[in-house]
N, C-alpha and C positions, 0 to 999 in steps of 0.2 A: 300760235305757240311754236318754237323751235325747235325744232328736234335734236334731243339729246347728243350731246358730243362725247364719244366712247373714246378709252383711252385701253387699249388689250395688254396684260401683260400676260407672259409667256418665257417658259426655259429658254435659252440660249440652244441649248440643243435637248432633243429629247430623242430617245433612242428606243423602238417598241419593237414588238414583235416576242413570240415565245422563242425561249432561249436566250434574249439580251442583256440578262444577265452574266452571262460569258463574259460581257466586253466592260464590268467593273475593272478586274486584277489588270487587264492592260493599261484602260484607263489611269488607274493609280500607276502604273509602275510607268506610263508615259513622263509623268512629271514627279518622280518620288518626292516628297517633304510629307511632315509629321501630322499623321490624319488618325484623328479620333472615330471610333464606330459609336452610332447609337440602332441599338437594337432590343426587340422583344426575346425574352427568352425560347418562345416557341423556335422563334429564329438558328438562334443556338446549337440547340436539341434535336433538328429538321435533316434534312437528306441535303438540300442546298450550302449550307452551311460547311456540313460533314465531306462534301466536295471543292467547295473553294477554300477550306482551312489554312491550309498549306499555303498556296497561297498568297493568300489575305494578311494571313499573321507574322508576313514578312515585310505588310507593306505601310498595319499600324502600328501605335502605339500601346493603345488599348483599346475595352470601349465601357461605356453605359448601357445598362440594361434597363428600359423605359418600359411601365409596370401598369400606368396608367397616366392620365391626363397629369404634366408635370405642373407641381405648384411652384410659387416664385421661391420658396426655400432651397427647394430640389435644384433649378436652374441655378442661382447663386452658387450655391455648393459646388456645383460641378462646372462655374465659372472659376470661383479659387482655387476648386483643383487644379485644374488643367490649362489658368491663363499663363502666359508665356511658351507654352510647350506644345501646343496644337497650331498648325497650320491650315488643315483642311479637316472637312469633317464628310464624313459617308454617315445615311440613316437609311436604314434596312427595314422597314415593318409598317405597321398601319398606322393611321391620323396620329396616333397620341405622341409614336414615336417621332414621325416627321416633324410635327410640331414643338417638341423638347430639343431637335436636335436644330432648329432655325432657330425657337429663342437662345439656345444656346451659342449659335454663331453670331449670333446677336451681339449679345450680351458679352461677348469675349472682347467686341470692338467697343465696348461701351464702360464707361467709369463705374454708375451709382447703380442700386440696387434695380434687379428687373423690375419692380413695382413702382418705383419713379417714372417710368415709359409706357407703363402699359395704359391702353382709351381706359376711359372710364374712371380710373381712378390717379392716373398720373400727371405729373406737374412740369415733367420737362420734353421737349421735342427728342425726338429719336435722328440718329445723323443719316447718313447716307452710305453705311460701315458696315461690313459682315464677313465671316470669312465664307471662303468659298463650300460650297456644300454639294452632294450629288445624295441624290433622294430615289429610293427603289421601296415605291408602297409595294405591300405584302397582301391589299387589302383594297378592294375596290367599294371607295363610297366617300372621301373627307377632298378630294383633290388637292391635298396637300402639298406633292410637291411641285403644283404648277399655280399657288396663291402668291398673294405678299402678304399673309397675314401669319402668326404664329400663338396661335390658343394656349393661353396660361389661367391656370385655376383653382382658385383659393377656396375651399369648403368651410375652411376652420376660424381662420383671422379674419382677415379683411370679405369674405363670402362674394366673389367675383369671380365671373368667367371671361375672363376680356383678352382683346388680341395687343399684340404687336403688330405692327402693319405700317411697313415701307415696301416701296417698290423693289429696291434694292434686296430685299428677302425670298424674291422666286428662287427656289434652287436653280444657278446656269445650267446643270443638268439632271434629267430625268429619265431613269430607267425605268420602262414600262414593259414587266414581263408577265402577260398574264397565265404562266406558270406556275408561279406563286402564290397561285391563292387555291391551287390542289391542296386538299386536306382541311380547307377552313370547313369548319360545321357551318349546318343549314343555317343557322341563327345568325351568325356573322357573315353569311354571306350573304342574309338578306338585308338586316339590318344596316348596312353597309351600303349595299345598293340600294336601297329607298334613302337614305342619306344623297347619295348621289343624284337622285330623282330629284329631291327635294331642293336640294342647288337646284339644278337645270328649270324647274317648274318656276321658283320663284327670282330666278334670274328673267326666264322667257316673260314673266307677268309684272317685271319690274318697273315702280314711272321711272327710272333711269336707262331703260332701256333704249337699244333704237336696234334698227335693222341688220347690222354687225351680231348684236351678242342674239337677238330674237335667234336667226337660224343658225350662228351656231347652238343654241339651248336646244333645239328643233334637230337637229343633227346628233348632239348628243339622248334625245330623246327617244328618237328612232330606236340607237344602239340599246336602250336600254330597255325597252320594249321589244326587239328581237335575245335580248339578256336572260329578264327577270325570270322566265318559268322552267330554264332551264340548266341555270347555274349552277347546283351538284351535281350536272350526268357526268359519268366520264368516258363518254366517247365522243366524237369528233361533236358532235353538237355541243355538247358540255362545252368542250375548249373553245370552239367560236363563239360560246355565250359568256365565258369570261372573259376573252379578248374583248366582246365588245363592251359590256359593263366596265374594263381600263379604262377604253377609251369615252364612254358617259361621266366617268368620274375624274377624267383629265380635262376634259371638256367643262362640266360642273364647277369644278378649280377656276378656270382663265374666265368664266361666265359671271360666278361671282367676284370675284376680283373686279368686276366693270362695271355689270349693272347691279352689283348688291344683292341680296337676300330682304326678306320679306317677313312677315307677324308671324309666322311657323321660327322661324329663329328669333324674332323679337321675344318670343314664351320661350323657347328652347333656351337662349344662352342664360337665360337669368332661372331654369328652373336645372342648370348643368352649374350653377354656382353652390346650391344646397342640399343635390344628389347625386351620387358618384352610378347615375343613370348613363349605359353605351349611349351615345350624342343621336347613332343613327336611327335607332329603337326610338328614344324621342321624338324626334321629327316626323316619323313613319305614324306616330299615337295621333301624334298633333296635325297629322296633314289630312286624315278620312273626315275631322268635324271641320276642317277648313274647307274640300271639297264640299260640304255641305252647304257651306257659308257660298259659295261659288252656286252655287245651284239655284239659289236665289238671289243671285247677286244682278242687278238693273245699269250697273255701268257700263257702257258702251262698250269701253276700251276692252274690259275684262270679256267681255258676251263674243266679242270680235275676236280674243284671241285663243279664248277655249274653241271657240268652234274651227278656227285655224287649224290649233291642236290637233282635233279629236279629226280632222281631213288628212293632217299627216299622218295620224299615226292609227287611226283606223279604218280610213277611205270613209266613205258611204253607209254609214252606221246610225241605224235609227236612236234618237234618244236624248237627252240633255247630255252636253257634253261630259261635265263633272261629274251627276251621276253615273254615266258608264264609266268615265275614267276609276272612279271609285270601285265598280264589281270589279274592274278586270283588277285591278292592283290584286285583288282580297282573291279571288279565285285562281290566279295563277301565281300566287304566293308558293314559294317550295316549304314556308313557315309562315305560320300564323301569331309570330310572335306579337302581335295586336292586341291578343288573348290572352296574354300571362297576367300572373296577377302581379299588379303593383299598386301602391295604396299613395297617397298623397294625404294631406289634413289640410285644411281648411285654413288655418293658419299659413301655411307655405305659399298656398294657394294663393293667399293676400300680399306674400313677400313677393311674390311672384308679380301679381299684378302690380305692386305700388310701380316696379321697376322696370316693366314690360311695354314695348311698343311696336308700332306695324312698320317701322325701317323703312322699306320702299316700297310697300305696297299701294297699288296704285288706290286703295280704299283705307282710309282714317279706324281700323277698328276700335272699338266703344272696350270700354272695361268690361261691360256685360258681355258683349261678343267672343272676349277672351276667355272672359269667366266661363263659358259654355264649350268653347274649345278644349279646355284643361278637363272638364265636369266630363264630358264625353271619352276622353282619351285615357281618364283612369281612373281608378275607384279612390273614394271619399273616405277616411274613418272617421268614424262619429266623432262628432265636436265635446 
């Protein structure tokens, strides 16, 4: 067999470090024209904001405030608004927002409704068109501004969570300040970062994979494992455990973008079509009974690349790889967000599976397999 041939995408320039935020207002005022902000209100409301004001507000027009995951009405709407009058666009905040503000630059280059375009359920090609965008996550864990894909999601009508996905969609730039994620609660910043994990694990296990995106996943894994147990301190450890969770979650971006995602998002996208559930909470539920599944799993490739794993990233460790992978995740959690309650029915659970599949994992999972993944990850209410 051949080995996969990877195709990396990546910003045109990406810009990191604490404080690179600084180098937004120049950046815009290098090239003024008509730039749209999308932003979360914490955003807003924040110290960061209340410092670049001034500014900023001399160098858009306006912006949108992004609330959650945008549906394709929301995009429309704020296509009609503002087509012909935007030029560039800046998106300030976590996954939901990045992703509202790339379909958006989308869609400003493009005639018919978003839902004509989007996988899954659309009937026309997408072009090679966008305006330009500069992307400053608030929020380490979607790798958003370094994908080609942009998550649009319908709960109500059409009940899909599908991407837009052209190359032409990586933000050319990336602000990575992991400054910005001072203030986020334990919950978001965990949920966040097992999102991030969650890329990297099933990019690094992916059959699309080959040696390019493996160590980068392995690189960003590291970072994320010197991350996870310490990302609310706030003294100099704190900040080098969010710098490196940025940089797991920029990594995570460019990883899946190449070698794909895997049956932890084959459940996730289609159970993020009929619950307004955080995507990273998700994955983190559905990724301890897939460790399980890993634990007795007999394929080679997989047996070979856990134990790779479990060498980088915790040397000489007695044990089944998945199984320890699995305590440490749970014990050096800063939250046990694992443990809240969430209820699921039995019925969804079917919606779920009619529509659910293993993507690229390098193992065919069975309905029953899934079935067990979801049973495990959340409570049941009676039928």
């Amino acid at each position: 067999m051949s080995e996969n041939l990877i195709e990396l995408y990546s910003n045109q320039r990406t810009l990191s470090g604490r404080g690179s935020i600084n180098k937004l207002i120049p950046l815009l005022s290098a090239e003024p024209q008509p730039t749209l902000l999308f932003c979360g209100r914490s955003f807003l409301n924040g110290p960061v904001f209340a410092r670049l004001k001034a500014g900023l507000n001399d160098l858009i027009i306006g912006y949108e405030i992004v609330t959650h995951e945008a549906s394709p009405a929301e995009i429309d709407a704020w296509v009609t608004r503002w087509r012909g009058h935007v030029d560039r666009v800046v998106a300030i905040g976590g996954g939901s927002v990045l992703d509202a503000a790339k379909a958006f630059s989308a869609m400003m280059q493009h005639p018919l409704p978003v839902a004509r375009y989007l996988e899954k359920v659309g009937d026309t090609p997408l072009q090679a068109v966008t305006l330009p965008l500069i992307a400053v996550p608030t929020t380490a864990g979607t790798g958003s501004e370094a994908t080609q894909n942009a998550v649009v999601t319908d709960q109500h009508d059409i009940r899909v969570k599908a991407s837009l996905r052209h190359p032409v969609f990586v933000p050319p730039v990336a602000i990575l300040d992991a400054d910005l994620l001072k203030g986020a609660s334990d919950k978001v910043l965990a949920t966040c970062g097992i999102d991030a994990f969650t890329h990297l694990f099933e990019a690094f296990l992916s059959s699309k994979g080959n040696l390019f995106t493996q160590q980068l996943a392995l690189t960003g894994l590291r970072q994320f494992v010197q991350a996870w147990p310490a990302l609310n301190r706030s003294d100099a450890e704190g900040d080098a455990a969010r710098e490196a969770m940025m940089m797991a979650s920029w990594l995570g971006g460019v990883c899946l973008s190449s070698a794909g995602l895997g049956v932890i998002h084959g459940l996730a996208g289609e159970l993020g079509a009929i619950k307004p559930w955080h995507h990273g909470e998700v994955c983190g539920r559905l990724l301890f009974p897939f460790l399980d599944l890993l634990a007795e799993s007999q394929h080679p490739t997989q047996q070979r690349l856990m134990q790779e794993l479990q060498q980088q990233l915790f040397g000489e460790q007695a044990g089944q790889p998945a199984p320890v992978l699995k305590t440490w995740l749970q014990q050096q959690a800063i939250t046990a967000f694992w443990q809240e309650t969430q209820t699921l029915s039995h019925a969804e659970a079917e919606w779920i599976l009619a529509r659910a599949n293993s993507k690229n994992s390098l193992v065919n999972y069975s309905e029953q397999e899934m079935r067990t993944m979801l049973m495990q990850a959340w409570q049941f209410t009676p039928a």
